[in-house]
Each structure stands twice: as structure tokens, then as C-alpha cells.
C-alpha positions as CSV (number, residue, x, y, z in Angstrom):
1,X,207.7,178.4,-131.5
2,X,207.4,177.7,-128.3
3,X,210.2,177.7,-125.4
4,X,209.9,173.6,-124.8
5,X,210.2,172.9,-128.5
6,X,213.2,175.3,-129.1
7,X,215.0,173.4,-126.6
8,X,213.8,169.6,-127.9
9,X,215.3,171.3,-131.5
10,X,218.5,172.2,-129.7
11,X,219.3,168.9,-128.8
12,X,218.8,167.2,-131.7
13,X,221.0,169.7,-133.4
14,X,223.8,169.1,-131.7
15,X,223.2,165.0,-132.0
16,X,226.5,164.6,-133.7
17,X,228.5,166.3,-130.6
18,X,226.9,164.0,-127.9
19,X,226.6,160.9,-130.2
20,X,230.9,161.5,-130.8
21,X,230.8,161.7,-126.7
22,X,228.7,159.0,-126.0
23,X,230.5,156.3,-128.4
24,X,234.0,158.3,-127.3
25,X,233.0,157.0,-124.0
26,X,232.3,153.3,-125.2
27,X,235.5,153.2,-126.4
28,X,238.0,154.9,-123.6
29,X,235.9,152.5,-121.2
30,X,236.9,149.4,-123.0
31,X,239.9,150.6,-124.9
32,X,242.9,147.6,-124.8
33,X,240.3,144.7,-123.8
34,X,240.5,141.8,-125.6
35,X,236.6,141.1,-125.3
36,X,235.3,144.6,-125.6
37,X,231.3,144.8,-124.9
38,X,231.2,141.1,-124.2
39,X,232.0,142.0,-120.8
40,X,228.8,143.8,-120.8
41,X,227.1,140.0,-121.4
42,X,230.0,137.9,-119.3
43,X,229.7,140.0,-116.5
44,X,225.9,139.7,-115.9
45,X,225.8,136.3,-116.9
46,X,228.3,134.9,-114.5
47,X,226.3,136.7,-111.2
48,X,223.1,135.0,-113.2
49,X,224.4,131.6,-113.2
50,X,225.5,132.3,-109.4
51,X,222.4,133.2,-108.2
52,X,220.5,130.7,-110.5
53,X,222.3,128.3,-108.6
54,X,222.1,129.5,-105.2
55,X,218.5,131.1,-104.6
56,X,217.3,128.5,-107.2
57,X,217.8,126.0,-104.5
58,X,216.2,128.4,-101.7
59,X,213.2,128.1,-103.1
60,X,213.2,125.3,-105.0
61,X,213.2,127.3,-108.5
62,X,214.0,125.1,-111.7
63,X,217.2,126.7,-113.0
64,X,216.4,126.9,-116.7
65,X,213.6,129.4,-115.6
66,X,214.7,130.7,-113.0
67,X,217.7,132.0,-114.6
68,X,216.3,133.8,-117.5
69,X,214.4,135.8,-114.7
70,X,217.8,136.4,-113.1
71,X,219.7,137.2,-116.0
72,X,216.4,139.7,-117.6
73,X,216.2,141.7,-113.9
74,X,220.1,142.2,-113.3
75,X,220.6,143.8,-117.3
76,X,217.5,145.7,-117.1
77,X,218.3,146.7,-112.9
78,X,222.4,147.5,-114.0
79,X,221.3,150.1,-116.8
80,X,218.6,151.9,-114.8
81,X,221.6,151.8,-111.9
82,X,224.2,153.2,-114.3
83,X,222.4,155.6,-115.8
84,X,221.4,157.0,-112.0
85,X,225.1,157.1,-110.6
86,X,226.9,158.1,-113.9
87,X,224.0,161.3,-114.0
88,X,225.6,162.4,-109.9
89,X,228.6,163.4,-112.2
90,X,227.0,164.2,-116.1
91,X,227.8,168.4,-115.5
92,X,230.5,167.8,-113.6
93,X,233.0,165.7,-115.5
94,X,231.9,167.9,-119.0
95,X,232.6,171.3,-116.9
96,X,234.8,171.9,-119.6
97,X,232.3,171.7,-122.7
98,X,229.3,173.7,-120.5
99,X,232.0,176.5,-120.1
100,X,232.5,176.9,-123.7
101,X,229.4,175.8,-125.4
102,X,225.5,176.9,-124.8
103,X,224.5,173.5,-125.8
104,X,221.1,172.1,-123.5
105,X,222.8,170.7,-120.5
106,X,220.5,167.6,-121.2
107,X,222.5,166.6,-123.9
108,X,225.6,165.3,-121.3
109,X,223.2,163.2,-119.7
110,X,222.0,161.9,-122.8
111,X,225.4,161.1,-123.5
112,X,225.8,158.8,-120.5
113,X,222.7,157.1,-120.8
114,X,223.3,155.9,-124.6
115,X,226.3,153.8,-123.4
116,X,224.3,152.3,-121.1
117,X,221.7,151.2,-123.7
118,X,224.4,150.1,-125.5
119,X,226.2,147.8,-122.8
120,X,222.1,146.9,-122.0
121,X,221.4,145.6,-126.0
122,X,224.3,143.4,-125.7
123,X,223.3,141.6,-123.1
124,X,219.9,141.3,-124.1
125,X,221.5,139.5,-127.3
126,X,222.5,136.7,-124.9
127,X,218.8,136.8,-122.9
128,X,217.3,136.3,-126.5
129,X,219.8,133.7,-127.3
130,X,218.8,131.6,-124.1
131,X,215.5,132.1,-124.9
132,X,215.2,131.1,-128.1
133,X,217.5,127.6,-127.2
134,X,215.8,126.3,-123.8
135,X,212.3,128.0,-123.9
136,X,211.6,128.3,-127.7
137,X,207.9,128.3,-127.4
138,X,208.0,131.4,-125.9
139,X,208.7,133.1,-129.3
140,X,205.5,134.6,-130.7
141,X,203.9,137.3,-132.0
142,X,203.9,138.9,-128.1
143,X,207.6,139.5,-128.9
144,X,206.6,142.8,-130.9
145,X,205.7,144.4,-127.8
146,X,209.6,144.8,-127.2
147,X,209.5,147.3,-129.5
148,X,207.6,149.9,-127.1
149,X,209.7,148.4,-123.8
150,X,213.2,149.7,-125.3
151,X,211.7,152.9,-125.8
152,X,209.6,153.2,-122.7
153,X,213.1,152.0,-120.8
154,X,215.1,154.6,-122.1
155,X,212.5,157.4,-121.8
156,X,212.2,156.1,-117.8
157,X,215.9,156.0,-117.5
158,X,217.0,159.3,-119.5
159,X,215.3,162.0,-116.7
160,X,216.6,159.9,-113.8
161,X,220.1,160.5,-115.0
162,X,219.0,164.4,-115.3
163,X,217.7,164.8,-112.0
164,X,220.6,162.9,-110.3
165,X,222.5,165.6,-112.8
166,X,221.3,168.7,-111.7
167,X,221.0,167.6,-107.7
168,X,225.1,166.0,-107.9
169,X,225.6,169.4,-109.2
170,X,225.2,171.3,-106.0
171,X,225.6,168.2,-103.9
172,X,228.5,166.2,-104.3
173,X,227.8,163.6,-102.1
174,X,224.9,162.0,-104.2
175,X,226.1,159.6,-105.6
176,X,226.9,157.9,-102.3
177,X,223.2,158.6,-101.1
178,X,222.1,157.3,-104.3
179,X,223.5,154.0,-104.1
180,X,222.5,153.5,-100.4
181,X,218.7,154.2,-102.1
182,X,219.1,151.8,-105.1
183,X,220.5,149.1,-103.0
184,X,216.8,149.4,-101.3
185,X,215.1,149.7,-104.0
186,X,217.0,146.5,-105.2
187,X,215.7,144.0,-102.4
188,X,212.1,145.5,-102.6
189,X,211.8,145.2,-106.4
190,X,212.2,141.6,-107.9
191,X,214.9,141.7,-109.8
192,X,216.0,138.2,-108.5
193,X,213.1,137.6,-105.9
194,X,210.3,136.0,-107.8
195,X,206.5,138.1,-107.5
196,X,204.9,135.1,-105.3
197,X,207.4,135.7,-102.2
198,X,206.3,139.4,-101.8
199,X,202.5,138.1,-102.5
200,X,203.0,135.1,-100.0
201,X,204.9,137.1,-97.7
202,X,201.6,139.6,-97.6
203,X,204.7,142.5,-99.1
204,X,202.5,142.5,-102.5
205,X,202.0,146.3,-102.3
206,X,205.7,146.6,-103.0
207,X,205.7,145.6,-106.1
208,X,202.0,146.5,-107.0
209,X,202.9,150.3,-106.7
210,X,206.6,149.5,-107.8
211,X,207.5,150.7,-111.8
212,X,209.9,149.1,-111.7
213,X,208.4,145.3,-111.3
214,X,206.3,146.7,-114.5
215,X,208.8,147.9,-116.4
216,X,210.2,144.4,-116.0
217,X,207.5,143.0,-117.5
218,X,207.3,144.8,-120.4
219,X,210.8,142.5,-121.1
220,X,210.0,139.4,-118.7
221,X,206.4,138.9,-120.1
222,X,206.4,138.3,-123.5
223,X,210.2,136.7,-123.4
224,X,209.4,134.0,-120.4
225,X,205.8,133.7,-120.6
226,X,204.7,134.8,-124.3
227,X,202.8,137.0,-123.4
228,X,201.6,140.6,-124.1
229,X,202.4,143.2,-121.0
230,X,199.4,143.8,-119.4
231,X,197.7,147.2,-119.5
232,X,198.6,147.8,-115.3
233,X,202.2,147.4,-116.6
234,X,202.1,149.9,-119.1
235,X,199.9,152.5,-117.4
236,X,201.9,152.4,-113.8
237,X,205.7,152.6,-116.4
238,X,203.8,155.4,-118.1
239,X,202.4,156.9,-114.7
240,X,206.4,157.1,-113.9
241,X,207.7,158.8,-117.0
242,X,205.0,161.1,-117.0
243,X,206.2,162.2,-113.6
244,X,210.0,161.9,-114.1
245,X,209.5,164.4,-116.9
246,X,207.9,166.9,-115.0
247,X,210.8,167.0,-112.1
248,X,213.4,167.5,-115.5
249,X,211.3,170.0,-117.0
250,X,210.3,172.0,-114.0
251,X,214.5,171.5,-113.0
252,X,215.4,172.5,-116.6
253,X,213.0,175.6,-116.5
254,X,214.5,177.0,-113.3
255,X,217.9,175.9,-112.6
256,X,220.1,174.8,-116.3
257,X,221.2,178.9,-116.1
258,X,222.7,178.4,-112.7
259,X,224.7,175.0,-113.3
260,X,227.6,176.8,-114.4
261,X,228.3,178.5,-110.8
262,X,228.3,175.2,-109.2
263,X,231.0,174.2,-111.4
């Protein structure tokens, strides 16, 4: 059995310690709140509706589409976020489990990014919801295709919060860099900027060679237009993981023995 698949085994047999950790986590962050993980729908919703209402009349956008594409960049944008800035600290703040236990060191970053996913499927609830009330005809048969964006989502997201894990590790000062970088990321990608201002603008390349304007439409396609992802979208989202995944392993391969004396 090879080295790679030991490991893979290893974290699925400790499941039931980072699945307690990760829902642990759900429920310290909204223990005593009287609406619980609908603040992971209100919250989004509200800067939707401000936005929608704002930009819509920039640039002359009808609000009961624009808004959708609003609402779909920020819950998809805030989870890929989270799961970045939450990783700075994944070895640090469970110093004392890596101390005791010889679990894979993967397994605390899996246990930030499943609360995230969480907080991201309730929110998606409400995107489905106003769907399926002002743009009905968009529901179709293109809607399957979901089923390979929550997966491809998670799989993108996952080795972020690793290599943000093992780099916040040995320098502290990440997370602050990190934000400074996603905030760029944020006004080159449209997450609330519609495609046609970077093509009219002549910016196109930015989102052309951007996974993250295809990852989007693996979600905004078949929910706003009906439509089935095109293959560019899946091969650039692919393209991404496939390198991701090669940063964590090569980072896993050389450097999960020497977390510990950074802790």
C-alpha cells in the first residue's frame, strides 16, 4: 500500500474526531443566537440587496437578475474566503491535539472547511428559493450539474485552507497578507461585477484565466441561465485543483513532520 493511500486511509479513520471538531465549531460559533445558521443567509442577503440596489443602478442592471448574481458570487466568494483565512490558523489554534495525537495534520483543516460548507449550503437554500420564485424557468434538467459544482467547490477550497495552514504555521503574519490578496482577487473576479464590463473594458483576460469566474459558473449557469457549465468552465476549475493538490501533497510530503516545532 502505498505512502499516499495510507495517509488518504488515515483521515478517514479518524472522521469521527474532525467531524465532532468541525460541528463543535458550528455550535461554539453560534452558541446563545436566537437565529443560529440563518445568519449565514441574513448576512449575505442584506449586502445582496445593498449592492443590488446600488450597482444595479450603475449600470443599469434589472434588480431581480442582477441580484441573484450578487447574492450567488458573495456565498460562493465568503466560503472560498473563509476557508483561506480560518487555514492561517488550522495547526495553530489545535497545537494542543497535534501534540498529543499523530493524526494527518490535514484533518484540522478539513475541520475548518466543513463549517464553511455548512454556513455555504444555507445560504444556497435561500439562492434556490429566489430562484425558483422570480426566475422559475430557469429550473431544468441543467440543475443536475450542481451535483459535480459542490464537490469540485470543496475539492478547490479544501488544499487552499492547507497551504495557507502549513505557510501561517511558520509565518504568523499571513493572514494579514492574505486578506490584502483576496481583497484583489475580489475586484478582478466578478463576484458582483458582471462578465461584459471586463470584456467592454478590454480586462477580458482576467476573468478568461480566472477559476474563479469558472467556478462561478458551475453555480451561476445552470441556476440564472439554465444552462449546463461549459467544458472551458470545468477544465480551467479542474486545471486549478489539479494544481492546488500538488502544492498540499508536495507540502505534506516534506514539511507535516516539522509543524510541531513551529508550534
Amino acid at each position: 500500500m502505498s505512502v499516499n493511500t495510507i495517509y488518504l486511509k488515515n483521515i478517514w479513520n479518524s472522521r469521527y474526531f474532525w467531524t465532532h471538531l468541525a460541528l463543535a465549531d458550528i455550535r461554539t460559533k453560534y452558541r446563545r443566537s436566537m437565529l443560529g445558521l440563518a445568519w449565514a443567509l441574513i448576512q449575505p442577503l442584506t449586502l445582496t440587496l445593498l449592492l443590488a440596489f446600488i450597482m444595479g443602478n450603475f449600470f443599469h442592471a434589472p434588480i431581480n437578475d442582477y441580484a441573484p448574481f450578487i447574492f450567488s458570487g458573495l456565498i460562493i466568494w465568503e466560503f472560498i474566503t473563509s476557508s483561506a483565512v480560518t487555514g492561517c490558523m488550522s495547526f495553530i489554534n489545535a497545537e494542543g491535539y497535534i501534540k498529543q495525537f499523530t493524526h494527518p495534520l490535514m484533518i484540522y483543516t478539513l475541520r475548518n472547511v466543513i463549517p464553511s460548507m455548512i454556513n455555504l449550503l444555507c445560504a444556497f437554500v435561500g439562492l434556490v428559493m429566489w430562484v425558483l420564485i422570480w426566475n422559475p424557468g430557469n429550473f431544468g434538467l441543467s440543475w443536475l450539474s450542481l451535483a459535480t459544482a459542490f464537490p469540485l467547490l470543496f475539492f478547490f477550497a479544501w488544499p487552499i485552507c492547507t497551504i495557507t495552514a502549513f505557510v501561517g504555521v511558520r509565518f504568523r503574519d499571513l493572514s494579514q497578507l492574505i486578506l490584502i490578496f483576496l481583497q484583489i482577487v475580489y475586484y478582478v473576479s466578478p463576484i458582483f461585477f458582471m462578465p461584459k464590463l471586463f470584456i467592454n473594458a478590454h480586462l477580458g483576460f482576467l476573468i478568461e484565466f480566472n477559476p474563479i469566474y469558472h467556478l462561478l459558473n458551475l453555480f451561476r449557469k445552470p441556476l440564472l441561465e439554465g444552462n449546463v457549465p461549459a467544458a472551458a468552465d470545468y477544465f480551467y476549475v479542474f486545471l486549478a485543483i489539479g494544481l492546488l493538490w500538488l502544492i498540499v501533497w508536495l507540502l505534506v510530503r516534506r514539511h507535516e513532520n516539522k509543524v510541531i516545532f513551529y508550534l
